[in-house]
LUMFIDO-680667 format. One line per 10 residues: number of its first residue (from 1); their letters; for each residue x, z, y of N, C-alpha, C. Coordinates in Angstrom, 1 decimal. Layout:
# residues N
NUM = a = X/Z/Y/X/Z/Y/X/Z/Y ~ ...
END
This chain:
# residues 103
1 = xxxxxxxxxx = 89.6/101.5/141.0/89.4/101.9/139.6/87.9/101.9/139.3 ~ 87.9/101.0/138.2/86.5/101.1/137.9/86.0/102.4/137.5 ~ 84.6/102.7/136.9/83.8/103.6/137.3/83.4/103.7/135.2 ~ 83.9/104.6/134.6/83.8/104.2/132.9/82.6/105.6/132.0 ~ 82.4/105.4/131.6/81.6/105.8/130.6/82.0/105.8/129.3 ~ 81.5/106.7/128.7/82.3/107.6/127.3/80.8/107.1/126.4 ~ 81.5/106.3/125.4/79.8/105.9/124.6/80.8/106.3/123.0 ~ 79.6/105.7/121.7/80.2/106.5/121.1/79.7/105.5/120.3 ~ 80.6/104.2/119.5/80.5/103.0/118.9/80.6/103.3/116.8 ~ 79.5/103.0/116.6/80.2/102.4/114.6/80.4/100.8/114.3
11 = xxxxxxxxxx = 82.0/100.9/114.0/82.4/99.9/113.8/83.3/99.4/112.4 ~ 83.2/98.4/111.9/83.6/98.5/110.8/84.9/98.7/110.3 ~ 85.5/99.4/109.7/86.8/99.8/108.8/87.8/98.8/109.5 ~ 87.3/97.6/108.8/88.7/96.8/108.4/89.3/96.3/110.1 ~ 87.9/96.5/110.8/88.0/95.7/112.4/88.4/97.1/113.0 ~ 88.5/98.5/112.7/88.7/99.2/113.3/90.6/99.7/113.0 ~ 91.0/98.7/111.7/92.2/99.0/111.1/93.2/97.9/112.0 ~ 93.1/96.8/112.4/93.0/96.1/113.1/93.2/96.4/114.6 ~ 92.2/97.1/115.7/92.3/97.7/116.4/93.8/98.2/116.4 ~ 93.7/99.4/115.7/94.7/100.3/115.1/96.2/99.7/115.3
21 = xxxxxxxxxx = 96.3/98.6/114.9/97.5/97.8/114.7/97.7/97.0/115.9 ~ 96.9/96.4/116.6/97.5/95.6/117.2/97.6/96.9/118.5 ~ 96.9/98.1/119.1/97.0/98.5/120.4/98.0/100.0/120.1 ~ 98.2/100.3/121.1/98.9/101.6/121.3/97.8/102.8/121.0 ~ 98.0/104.1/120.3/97.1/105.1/120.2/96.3/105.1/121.3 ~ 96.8/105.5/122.5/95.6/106.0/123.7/95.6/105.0/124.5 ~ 95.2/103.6/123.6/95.4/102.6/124.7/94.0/102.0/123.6 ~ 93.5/102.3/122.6/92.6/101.6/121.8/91.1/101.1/122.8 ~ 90.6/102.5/123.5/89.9/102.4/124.7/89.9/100.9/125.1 ~ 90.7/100.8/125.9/91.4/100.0/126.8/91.7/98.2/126.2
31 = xxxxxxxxxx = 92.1/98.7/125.3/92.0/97.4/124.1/90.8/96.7/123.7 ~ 89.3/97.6/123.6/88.6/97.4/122.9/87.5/96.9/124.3 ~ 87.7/97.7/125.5/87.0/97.1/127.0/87.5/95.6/127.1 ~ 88.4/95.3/126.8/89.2/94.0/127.2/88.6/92.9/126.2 ~ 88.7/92.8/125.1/88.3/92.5/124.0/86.8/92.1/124.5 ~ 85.9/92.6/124.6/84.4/92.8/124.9/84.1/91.8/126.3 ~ 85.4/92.3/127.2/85.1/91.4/128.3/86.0/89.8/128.0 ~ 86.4/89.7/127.6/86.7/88.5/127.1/85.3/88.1/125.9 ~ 85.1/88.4/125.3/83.5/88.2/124.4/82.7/87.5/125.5 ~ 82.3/88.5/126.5/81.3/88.4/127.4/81.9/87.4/128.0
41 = xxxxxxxxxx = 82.8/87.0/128.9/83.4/85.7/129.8/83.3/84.5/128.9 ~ 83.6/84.8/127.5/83.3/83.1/126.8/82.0/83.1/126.6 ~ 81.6/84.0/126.4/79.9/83.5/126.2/79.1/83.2/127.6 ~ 79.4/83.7/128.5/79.1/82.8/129.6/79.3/81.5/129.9 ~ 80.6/81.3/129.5/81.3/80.2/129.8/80.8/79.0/128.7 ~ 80.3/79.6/127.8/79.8/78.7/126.4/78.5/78.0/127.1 ~ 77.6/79.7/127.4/76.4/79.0/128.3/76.3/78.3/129.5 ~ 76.8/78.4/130.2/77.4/77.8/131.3/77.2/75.9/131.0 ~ 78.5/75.8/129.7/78.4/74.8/129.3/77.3/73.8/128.9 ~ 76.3/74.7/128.1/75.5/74.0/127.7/74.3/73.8/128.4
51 = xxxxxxxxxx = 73.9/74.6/129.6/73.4/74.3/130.8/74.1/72.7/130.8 ~ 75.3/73.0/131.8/75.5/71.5/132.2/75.2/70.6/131.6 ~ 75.4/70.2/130.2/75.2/69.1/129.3/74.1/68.9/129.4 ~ 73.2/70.0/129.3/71.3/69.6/128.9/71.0/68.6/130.2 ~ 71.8/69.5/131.8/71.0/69.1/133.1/71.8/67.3/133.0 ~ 72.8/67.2/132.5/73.8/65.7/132.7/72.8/65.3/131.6 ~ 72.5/65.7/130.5/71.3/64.8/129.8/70.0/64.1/130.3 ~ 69.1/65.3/130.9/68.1/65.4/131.4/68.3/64.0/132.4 ~ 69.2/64.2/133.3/69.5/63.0/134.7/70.2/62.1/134.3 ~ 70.4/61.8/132.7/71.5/60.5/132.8/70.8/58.8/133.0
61 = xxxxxxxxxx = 69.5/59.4/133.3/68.4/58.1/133.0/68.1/57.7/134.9 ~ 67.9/59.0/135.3/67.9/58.6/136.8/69.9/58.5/137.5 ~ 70.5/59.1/136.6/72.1/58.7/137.4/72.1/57.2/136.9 ~ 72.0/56.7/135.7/72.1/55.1/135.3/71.6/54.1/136.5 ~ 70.2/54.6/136.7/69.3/54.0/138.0/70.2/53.2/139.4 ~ 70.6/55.0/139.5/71.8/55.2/140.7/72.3/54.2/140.8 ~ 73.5/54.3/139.5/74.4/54.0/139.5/74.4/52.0/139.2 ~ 72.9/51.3/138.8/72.9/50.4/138.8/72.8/49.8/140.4 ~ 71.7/50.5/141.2/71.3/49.8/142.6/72.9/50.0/143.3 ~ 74.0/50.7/143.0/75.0/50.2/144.1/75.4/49.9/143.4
71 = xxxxxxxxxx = 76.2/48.8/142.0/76.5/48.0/140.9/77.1/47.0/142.3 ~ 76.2/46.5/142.8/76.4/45.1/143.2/77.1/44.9/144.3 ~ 76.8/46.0/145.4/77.9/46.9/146.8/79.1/46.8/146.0 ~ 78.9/47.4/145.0/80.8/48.1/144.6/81.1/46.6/143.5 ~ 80.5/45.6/143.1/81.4/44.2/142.9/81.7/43.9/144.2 ~ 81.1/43.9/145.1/81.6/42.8/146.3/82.2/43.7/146.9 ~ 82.9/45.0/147.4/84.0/45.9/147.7/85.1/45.4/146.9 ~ 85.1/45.6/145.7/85.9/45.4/144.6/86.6/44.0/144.9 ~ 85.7/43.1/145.0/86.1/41.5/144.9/86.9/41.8/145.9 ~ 86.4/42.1/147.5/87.0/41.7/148.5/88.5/42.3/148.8
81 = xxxxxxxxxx = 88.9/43.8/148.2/89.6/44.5/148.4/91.0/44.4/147.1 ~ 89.9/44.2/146.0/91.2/44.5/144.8/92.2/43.5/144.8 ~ 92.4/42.5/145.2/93.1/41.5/145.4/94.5/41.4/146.4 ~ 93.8/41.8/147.1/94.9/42.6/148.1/95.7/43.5/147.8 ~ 95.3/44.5/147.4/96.2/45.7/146.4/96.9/45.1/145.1 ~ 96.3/43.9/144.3/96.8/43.8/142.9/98.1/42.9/144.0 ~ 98.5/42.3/144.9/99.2/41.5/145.5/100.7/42.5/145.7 ~ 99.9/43.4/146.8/101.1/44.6/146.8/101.7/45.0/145.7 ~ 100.8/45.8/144.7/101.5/45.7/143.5/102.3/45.3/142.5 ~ 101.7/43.7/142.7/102.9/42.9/142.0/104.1/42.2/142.5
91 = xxxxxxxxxx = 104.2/42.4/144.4/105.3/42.1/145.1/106.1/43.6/144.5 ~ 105.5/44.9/144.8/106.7/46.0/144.6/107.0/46.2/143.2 ~ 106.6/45.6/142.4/106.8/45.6/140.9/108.3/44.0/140.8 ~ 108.1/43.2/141.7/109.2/42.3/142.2/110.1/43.0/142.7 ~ 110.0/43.7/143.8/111.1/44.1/144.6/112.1/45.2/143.5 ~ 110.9/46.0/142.4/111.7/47.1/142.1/112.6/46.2/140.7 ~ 112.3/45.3/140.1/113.2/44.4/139.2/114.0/44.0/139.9 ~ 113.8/43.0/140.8/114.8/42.4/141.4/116.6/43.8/141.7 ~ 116.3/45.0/142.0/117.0/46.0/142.5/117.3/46.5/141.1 ~ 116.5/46.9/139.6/117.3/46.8/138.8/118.0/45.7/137.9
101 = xxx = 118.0/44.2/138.0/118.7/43.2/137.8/119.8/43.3/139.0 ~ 119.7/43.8/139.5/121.0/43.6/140.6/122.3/44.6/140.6 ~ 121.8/45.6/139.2/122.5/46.9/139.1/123.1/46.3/138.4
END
């Protein structure tokens, strides 16, 4: 059990009418901690966010770099291998017609 503190908040009317309605009398407490930590978790989670974008901005000039010098590795992977697989795939794309024409 966490460890709580008695503080003593002004909040406004209509948000405190609100409150009022959606929680149970001696649960408002409890309603209002929850509430706050959900506040706090998206706002991390917002910052969080915008961290990553800035740092994927900041590096998208050296990831391009990167990603050009093995460009040429991954055509000649690609050439050598995709052909082989598009083969498989279009024999079991046979076999599985062939088995529904035969129904």
């Amino acid at each position: 059990m966490s460890v709580k503190e008695k503080v003593t908040l002004t909040l406004p009317l209509d948000l405190m009418k609100v409150v009022r309605t959606l929680a149970a009398p001696r649960q408002q407490s409890q309603f209002i901690a929850e509430a706050i930590e959900f506040f706090i978790a998206e706002k991390q989670r917002r910052t969080l966010r915008e961290r990553l974008i800035a740092g994927y901005q900041a590096n998208a000039a050296a990831d391009a770099e990167i990603a050009a010098e093995w460009s040429m590795l991954e055509d000649e992977v690609w050439l050598k291998y995709a052909p082989a697989n598009q083969e498989e795939d279009n024999t079991n794309d046979n076999a599985s017609s062939r088995t529904s024409s035969a129904r």
